[in-house]
PDBQT receptor file of N, H, CA, C and O in Angstrom, charges set to zero:
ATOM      1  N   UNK A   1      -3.602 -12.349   3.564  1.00  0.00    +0.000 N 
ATOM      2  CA  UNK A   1      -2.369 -11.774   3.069  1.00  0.00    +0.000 C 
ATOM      3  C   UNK A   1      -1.349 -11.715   4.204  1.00  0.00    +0.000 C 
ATOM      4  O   UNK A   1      -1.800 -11.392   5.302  1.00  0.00    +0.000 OA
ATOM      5  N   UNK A   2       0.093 -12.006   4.099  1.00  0.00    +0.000 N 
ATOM      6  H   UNK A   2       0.460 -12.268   3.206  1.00  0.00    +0.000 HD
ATOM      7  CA  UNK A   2       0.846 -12.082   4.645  1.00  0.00    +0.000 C 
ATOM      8  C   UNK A   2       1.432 -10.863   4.696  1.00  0.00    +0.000 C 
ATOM      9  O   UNK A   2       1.928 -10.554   3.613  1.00  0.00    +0.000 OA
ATOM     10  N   UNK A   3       1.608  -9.747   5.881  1.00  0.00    +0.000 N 
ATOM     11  H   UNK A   3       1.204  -9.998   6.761  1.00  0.00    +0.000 HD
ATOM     12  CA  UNK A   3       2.063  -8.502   5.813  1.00  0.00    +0.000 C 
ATOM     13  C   UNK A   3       3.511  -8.113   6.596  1.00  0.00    +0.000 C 
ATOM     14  O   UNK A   3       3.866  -7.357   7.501  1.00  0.00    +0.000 OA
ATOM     15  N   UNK A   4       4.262  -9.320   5.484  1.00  0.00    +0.000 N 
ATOM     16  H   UNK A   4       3.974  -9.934   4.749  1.00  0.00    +0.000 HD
ATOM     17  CA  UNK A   4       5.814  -9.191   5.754  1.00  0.00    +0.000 C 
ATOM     18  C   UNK A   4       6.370  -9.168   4.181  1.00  0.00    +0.000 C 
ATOM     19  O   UNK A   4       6.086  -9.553   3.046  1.00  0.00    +0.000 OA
ATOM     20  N   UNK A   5       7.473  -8.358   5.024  1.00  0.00    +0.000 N 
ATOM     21  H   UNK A   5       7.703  -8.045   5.945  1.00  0.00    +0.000 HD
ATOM     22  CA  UNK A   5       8.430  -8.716   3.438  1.00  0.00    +0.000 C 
ATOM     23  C   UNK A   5       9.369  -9.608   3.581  1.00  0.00    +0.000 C 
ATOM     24  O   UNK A   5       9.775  -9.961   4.688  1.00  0.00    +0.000 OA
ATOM     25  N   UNK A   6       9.942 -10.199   2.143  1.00  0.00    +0.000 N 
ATOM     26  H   UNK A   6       9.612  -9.912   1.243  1.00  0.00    +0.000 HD
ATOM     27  CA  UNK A   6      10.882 -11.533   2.203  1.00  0.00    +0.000 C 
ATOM     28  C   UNK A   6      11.733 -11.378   3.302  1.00  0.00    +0.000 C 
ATOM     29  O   UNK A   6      11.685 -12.417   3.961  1.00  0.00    +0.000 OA
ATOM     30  N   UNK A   7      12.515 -10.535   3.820  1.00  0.00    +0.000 N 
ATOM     31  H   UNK A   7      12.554  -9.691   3.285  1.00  0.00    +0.000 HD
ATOM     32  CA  UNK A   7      13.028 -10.609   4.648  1.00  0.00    +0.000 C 
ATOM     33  C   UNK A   7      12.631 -10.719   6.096  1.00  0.00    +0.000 C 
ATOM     34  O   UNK A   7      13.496 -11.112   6.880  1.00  0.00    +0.000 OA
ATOM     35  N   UNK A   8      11.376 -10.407   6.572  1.00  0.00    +0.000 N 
ATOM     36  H   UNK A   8      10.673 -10.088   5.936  1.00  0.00    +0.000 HD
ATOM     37  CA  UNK A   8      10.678 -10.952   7.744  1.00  0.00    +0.000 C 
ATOM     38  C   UNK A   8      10.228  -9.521   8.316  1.00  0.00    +0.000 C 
ATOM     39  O   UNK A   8       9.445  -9.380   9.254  1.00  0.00    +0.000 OA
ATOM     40  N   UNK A   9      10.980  -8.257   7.447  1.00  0.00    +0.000 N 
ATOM     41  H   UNK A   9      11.617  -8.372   6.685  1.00  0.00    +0.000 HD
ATOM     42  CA  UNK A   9      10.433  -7.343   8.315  1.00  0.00    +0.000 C 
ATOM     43  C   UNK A   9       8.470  -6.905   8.046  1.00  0.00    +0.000 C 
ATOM     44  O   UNK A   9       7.765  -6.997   7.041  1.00  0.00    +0.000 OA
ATOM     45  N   UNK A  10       8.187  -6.470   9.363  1.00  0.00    +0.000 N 
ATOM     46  H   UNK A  10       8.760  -6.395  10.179  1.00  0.00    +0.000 HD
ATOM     47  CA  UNK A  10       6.562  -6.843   9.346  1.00  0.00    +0.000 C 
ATOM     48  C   UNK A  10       6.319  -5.250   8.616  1.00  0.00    +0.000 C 
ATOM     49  O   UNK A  10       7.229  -4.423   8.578  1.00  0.00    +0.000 OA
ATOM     50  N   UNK A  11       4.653  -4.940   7.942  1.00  0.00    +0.000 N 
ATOM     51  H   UNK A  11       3.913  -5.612   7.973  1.00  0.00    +0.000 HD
ATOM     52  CA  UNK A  11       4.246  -4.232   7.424  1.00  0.00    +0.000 C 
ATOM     53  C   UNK A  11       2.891  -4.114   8.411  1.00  0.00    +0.000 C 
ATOM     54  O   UNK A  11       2.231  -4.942   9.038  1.00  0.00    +0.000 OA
ATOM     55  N   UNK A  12       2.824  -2.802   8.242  1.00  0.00    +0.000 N 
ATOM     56  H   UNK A  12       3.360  -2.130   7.732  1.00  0.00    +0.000 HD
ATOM     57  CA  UNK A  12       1.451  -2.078   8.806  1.00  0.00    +0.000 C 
ATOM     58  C   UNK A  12       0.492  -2.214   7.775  1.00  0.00    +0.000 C 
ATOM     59  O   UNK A  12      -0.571  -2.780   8.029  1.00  0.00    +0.000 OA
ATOM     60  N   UNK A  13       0.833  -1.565   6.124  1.00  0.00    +0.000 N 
ATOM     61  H   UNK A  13       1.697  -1.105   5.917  1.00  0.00    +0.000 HD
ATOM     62  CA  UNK A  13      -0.327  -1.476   5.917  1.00  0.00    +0.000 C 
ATOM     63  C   UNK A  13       0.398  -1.231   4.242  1.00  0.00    +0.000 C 
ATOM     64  O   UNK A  13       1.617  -1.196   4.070  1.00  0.00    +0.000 OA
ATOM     65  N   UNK A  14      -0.445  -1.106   3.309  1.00  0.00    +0.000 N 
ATOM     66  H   UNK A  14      -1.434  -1.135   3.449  1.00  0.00    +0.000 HD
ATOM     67  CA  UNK A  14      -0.315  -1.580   1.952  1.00  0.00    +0.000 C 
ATOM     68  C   UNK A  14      -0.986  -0.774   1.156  1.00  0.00    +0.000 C 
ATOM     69  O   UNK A  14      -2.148  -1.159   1.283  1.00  0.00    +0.000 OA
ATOM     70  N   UNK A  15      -0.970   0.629  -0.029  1.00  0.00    +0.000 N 
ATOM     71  H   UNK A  15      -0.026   0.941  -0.132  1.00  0.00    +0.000 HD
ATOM     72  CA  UNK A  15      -1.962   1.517  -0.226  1.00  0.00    +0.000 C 
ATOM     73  C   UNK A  15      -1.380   0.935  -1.507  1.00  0.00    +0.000 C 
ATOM     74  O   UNK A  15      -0.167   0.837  -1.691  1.00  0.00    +0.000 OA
ATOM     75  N   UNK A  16      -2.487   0.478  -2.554  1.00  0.00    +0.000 N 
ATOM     76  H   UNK A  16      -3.472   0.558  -2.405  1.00  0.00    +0.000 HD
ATOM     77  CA  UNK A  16      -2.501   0.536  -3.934  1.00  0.00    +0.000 C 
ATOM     78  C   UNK A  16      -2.950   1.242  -5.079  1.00  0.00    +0.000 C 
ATOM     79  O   UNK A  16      -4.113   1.645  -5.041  1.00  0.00    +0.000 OA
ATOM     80  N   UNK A  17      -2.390   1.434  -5.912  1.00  0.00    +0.000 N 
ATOM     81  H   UNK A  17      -1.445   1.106  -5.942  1.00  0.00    +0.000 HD
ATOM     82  CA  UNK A  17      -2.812   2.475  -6.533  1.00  0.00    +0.000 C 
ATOM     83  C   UNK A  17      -3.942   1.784  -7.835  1.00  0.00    +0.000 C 
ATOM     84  O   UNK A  17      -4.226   2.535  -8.768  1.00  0.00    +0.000 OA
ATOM     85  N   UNK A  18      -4.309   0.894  -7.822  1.00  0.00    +0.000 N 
ATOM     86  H   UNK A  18      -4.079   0.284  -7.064  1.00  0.00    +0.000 HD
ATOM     87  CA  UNK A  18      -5.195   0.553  -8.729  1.00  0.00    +0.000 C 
ATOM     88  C   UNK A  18      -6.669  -0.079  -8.190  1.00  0.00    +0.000 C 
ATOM     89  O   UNK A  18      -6.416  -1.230  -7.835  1.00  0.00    +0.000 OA
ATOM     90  N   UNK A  19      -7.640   0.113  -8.050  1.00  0.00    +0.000 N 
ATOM     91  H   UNK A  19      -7.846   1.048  -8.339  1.00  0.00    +0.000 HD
ATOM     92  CA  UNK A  19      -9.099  -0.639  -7.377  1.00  0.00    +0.000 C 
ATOM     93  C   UNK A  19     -10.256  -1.097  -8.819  1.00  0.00    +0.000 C 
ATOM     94  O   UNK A  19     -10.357  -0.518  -9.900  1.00  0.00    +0.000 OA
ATOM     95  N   UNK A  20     -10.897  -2.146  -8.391  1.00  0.00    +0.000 N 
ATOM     96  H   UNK A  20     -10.814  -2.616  -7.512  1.00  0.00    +0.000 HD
ATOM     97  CA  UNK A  20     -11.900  -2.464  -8.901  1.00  0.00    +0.000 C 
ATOM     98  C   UNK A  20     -13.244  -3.357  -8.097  1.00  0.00    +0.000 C 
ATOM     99  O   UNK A  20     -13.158  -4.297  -7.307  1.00  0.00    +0.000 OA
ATOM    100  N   UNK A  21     -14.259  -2.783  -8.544  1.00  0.00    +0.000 N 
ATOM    101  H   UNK A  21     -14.329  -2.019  -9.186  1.00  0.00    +0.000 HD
ATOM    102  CA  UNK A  21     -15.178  -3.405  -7.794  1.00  0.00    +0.000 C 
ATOM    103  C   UNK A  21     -15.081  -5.055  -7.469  1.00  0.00    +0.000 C 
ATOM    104  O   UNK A  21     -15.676  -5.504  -6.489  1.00  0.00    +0.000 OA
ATOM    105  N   UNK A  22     -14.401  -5.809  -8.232  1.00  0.00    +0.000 N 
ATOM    106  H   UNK A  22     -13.918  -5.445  -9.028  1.00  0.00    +0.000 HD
ATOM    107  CA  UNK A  22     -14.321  -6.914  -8.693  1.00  0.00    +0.000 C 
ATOM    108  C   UNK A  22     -13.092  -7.220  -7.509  1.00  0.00    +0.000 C 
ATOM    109  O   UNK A  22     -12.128  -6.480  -7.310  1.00  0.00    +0.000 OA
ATOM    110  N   UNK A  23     -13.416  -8.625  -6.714  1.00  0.00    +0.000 N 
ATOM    111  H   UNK A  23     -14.198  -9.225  -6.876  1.00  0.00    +0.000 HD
ATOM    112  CA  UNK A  23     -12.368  -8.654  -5.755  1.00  0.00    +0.000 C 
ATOM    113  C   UNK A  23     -10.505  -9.315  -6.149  1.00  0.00    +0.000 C 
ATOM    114  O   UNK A  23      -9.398  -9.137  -5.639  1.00  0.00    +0.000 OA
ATOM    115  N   UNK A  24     -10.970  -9.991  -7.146  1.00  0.00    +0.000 N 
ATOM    116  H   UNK A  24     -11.869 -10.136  -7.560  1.00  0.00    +0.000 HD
ATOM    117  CA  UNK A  24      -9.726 -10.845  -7.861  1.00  0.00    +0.000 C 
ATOM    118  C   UNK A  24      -9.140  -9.540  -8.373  1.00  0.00    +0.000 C 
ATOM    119  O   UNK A  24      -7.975  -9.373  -8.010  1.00  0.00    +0.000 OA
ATOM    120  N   UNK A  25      -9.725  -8.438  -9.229  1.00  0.00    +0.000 N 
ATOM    121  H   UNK A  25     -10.671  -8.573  -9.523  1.00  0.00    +0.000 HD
ATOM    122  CA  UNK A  25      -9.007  -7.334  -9.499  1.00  0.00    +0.000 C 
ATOM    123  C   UNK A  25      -8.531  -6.155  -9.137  1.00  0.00    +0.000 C 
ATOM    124  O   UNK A  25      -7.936  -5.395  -9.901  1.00  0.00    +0.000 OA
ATOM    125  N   UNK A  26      -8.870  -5.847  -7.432  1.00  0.00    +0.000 N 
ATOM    126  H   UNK A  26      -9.353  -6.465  -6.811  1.00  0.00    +0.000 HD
ATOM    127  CA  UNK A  26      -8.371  -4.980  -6.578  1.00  0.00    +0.000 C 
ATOM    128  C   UNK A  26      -7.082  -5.141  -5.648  1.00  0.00    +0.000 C 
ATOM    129  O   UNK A  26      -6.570  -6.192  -5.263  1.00  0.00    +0.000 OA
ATOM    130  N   UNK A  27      -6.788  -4.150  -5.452  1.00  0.00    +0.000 N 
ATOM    131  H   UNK A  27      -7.204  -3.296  -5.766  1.00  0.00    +0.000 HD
ATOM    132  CA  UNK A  27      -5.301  -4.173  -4.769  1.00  0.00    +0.000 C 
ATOM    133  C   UNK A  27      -4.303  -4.439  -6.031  1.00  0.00    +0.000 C 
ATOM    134  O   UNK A  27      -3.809  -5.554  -5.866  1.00  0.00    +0.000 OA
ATOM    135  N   UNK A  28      -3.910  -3.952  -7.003  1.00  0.00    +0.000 N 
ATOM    136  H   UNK A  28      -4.312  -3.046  -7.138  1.00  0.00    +0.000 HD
ATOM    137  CA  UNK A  28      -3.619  -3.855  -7.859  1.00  0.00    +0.000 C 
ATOM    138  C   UNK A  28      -2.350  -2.579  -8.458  1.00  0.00    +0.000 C 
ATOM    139  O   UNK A  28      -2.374  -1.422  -8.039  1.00  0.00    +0.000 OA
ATOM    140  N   UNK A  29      -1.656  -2.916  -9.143  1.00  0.00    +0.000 N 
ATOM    141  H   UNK A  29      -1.637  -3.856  -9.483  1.00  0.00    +0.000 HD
ATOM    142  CA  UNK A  29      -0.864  -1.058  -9.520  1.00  0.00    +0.000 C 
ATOM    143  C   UNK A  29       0.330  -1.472  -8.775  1.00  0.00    +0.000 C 
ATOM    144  O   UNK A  29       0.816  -2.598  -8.671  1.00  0.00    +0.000 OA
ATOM    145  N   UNK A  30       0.735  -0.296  -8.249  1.00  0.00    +0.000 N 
ATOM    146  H   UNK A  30       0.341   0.619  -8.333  1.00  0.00    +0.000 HD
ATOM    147  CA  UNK A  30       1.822   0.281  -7.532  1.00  0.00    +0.000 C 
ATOM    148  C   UNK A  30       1.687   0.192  -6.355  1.00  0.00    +0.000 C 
ATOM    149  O   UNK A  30       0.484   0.286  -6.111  1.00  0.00    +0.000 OA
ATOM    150  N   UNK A  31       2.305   0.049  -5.393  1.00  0.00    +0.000 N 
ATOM    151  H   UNK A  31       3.282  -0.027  -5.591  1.00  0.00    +0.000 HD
ATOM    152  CA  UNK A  31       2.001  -0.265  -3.662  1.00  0.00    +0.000 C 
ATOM    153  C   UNK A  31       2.740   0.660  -3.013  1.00  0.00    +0.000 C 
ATOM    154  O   UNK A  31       3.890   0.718  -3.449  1.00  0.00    +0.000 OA
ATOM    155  N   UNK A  32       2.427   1.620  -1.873  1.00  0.00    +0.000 N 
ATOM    156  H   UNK A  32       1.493   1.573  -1.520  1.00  0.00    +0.000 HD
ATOM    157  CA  UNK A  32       3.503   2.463  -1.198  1.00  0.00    +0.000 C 
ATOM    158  C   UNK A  32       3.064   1.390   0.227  1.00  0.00    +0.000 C 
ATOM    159  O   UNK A  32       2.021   1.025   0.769  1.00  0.00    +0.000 OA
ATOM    160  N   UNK A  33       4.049   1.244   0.351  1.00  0.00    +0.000 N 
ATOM    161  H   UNK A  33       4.896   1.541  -0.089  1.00  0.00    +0.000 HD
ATOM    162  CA  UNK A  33       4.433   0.226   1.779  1.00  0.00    +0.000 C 
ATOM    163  C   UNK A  33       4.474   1.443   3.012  1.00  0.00    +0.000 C 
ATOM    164  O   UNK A  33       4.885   2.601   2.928  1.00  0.00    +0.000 OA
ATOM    165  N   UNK A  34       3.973   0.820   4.005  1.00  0.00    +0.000 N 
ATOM    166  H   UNK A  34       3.639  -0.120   4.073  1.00  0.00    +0.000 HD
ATOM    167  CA  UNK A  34       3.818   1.577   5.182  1.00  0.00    +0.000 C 
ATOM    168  C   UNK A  34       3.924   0.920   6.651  1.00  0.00    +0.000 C 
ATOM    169  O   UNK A  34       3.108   0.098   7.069  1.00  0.00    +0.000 OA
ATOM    170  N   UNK A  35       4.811   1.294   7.231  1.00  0.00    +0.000 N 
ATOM    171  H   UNK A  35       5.474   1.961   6.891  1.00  0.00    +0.000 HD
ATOM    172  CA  UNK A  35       5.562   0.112   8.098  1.00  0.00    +0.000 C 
ATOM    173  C   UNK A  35       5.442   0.530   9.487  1.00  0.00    +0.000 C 
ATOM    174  O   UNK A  35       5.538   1.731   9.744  1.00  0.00    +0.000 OA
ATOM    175  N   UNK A  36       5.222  -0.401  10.503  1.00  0.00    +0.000 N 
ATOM    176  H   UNK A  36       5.144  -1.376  10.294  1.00  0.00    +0.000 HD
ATOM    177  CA  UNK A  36       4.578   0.111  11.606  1.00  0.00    +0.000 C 
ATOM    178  C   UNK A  36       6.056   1.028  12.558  1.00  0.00    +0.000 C 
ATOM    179  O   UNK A  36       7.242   0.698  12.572  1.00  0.00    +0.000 OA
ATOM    180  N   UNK A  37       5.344   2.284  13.296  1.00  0.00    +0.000 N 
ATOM    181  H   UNK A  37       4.381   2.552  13.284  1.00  0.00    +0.000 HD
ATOM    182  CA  UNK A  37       5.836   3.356  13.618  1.00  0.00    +0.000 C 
ATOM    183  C   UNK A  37       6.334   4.751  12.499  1.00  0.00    +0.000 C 
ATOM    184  O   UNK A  37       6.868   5.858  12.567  1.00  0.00    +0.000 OA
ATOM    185  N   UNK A  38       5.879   4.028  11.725  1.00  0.00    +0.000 N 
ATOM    186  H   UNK A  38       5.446   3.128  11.670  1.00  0.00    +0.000 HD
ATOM    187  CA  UNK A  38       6.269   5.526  10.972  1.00  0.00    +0.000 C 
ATOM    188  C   UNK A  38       5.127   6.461  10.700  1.00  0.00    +0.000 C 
ATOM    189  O   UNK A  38       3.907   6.506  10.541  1.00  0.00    +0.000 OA
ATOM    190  N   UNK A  39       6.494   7.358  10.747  1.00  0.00    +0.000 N 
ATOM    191  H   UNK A  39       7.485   7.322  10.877  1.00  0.00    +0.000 HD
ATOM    192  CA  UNK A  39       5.547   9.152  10.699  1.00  0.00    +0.000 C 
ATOM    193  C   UNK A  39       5.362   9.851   9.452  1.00  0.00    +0.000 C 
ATOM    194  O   UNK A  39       6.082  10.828   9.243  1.00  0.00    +0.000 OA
ATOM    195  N   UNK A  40       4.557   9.524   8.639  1.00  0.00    +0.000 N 
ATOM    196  H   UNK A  40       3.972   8.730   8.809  1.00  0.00    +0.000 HD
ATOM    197  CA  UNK A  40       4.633  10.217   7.169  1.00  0.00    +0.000 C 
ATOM    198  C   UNK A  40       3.787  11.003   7.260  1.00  0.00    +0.000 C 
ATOM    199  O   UNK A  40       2.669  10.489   7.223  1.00  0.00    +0.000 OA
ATOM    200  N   UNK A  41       3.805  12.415   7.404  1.00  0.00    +0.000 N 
ATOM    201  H   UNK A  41       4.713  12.833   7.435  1.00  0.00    +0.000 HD
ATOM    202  CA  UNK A  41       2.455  13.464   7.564  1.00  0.00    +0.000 C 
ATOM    203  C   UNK A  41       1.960  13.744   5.856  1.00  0.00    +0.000 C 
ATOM    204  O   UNK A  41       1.040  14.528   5.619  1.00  0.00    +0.000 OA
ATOM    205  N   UNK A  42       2.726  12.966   4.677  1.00  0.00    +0.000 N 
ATOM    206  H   UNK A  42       3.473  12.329   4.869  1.00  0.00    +0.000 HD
ATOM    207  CA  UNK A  42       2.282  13.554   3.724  1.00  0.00    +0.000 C 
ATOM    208  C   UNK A  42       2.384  12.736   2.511  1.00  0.00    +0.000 C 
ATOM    209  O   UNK A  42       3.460  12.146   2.610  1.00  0.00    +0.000 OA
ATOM    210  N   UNK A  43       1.927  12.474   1.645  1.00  0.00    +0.000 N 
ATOM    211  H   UNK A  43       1.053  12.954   1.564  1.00  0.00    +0.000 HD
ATOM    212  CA  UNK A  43       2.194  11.429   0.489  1.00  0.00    +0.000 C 
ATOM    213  C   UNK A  43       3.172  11.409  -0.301  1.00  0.00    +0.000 C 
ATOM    214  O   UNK A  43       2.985  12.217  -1.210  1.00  0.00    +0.000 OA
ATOM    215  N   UNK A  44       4.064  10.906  -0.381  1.00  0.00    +0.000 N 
ATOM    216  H   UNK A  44       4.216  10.249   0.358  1.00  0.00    +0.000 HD
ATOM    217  CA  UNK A  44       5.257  10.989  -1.757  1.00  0.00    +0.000 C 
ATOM    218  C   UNK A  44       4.833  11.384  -2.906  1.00  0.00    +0.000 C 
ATOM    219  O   UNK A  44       3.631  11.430  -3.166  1.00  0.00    +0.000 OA
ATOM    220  N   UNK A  45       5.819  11.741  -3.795  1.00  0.00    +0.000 N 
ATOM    221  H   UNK A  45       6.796  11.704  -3.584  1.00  0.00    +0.000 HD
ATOM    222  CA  UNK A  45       5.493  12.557  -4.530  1.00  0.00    +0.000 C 
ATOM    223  C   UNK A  45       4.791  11.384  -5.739  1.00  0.00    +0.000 C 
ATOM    224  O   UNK A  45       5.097  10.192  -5.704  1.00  0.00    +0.000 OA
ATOM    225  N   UNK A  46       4.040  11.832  -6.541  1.00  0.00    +0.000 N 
ATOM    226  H   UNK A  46       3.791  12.800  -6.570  1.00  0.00    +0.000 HD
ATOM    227  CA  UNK A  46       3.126  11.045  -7.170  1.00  0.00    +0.000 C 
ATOM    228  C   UNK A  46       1.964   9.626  -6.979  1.00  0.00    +0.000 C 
ATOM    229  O   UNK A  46       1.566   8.631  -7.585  1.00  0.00    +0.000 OA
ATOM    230  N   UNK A  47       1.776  10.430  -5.591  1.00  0.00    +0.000 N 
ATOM    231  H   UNK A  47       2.099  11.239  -5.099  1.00  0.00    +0.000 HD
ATOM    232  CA  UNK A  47       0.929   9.521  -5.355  1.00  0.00    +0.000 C 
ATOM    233  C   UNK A  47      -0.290  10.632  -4.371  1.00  0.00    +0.000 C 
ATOM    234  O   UNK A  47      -0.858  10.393  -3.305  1.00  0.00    +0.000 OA
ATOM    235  N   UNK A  48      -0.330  11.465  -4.976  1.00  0.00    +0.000 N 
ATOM    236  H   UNK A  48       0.131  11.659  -5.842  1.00  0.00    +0.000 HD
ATOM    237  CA  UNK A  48      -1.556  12.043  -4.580  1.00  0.00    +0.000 C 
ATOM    238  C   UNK A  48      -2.610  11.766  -5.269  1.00  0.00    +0.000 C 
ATOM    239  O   UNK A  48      -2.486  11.506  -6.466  1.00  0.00    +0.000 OA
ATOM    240  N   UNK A  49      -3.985  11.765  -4.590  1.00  0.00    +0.000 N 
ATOM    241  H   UNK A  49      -4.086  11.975  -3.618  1.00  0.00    +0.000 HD
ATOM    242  CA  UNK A  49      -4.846  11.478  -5.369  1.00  0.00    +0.000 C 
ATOM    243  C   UNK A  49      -4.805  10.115  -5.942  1.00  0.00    +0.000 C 
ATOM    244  O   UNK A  49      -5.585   9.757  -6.825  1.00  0.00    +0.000 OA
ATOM    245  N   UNK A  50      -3.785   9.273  -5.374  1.00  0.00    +0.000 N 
ATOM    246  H   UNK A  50      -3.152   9.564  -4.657  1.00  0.00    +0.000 HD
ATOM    247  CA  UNK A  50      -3.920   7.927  -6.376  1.00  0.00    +0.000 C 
ATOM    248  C   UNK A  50      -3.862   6.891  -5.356  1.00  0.00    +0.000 C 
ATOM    249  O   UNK A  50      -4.131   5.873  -5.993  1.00  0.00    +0.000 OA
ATOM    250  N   UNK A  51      -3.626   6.480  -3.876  1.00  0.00    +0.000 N 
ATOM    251  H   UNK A  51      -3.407   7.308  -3.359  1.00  0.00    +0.000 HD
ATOM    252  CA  UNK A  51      -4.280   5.613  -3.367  1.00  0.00    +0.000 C 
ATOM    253  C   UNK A  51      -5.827   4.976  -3.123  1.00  0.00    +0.000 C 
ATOM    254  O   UNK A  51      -6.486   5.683  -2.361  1.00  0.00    +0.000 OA
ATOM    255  N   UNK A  52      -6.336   4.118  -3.479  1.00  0.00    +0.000 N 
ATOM    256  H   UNK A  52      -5.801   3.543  -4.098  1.00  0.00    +0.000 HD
ATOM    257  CA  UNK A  52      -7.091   3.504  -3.590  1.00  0.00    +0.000 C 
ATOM    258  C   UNK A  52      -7.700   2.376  -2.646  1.00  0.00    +0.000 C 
ATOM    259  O   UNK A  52      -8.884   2.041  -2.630  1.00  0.00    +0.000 OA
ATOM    260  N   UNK A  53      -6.798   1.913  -1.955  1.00  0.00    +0.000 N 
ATOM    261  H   UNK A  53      -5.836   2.185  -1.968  1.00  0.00    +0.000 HD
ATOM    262  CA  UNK A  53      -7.241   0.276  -1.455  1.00  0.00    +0.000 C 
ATOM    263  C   UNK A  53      -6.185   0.281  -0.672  1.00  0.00    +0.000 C 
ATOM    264  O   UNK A  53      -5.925  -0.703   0.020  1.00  0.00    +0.000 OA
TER     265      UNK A  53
């Protein structure tokens, strides 16, 4: 996986909100993007309890 966005800026890391044992069907849902140097001490709102992968 390529961990840039169209525009070239680079990504740390990728939390999805959907998983399955099955590898073609994980990483899946909704994605909160997480970009290197940042300080998030806490999850946005509706996404507690729902990262996965």
């Amino acid at each position: 996986s390529d961990l840039r966005t169209a525009n070239g800026t680079r990504i740390c890391a990728q939390l999805y909100a959907d998983d399955s044992p099955y590898y073609d069907q994980c990483c899946g849902g909704a994605a909160l993007v997480v970009y290197p140097n940042s300080d998030v001490p806490y999850m946005p709102r509706g996404w507690a309890a729902r990262g996965s992968s």
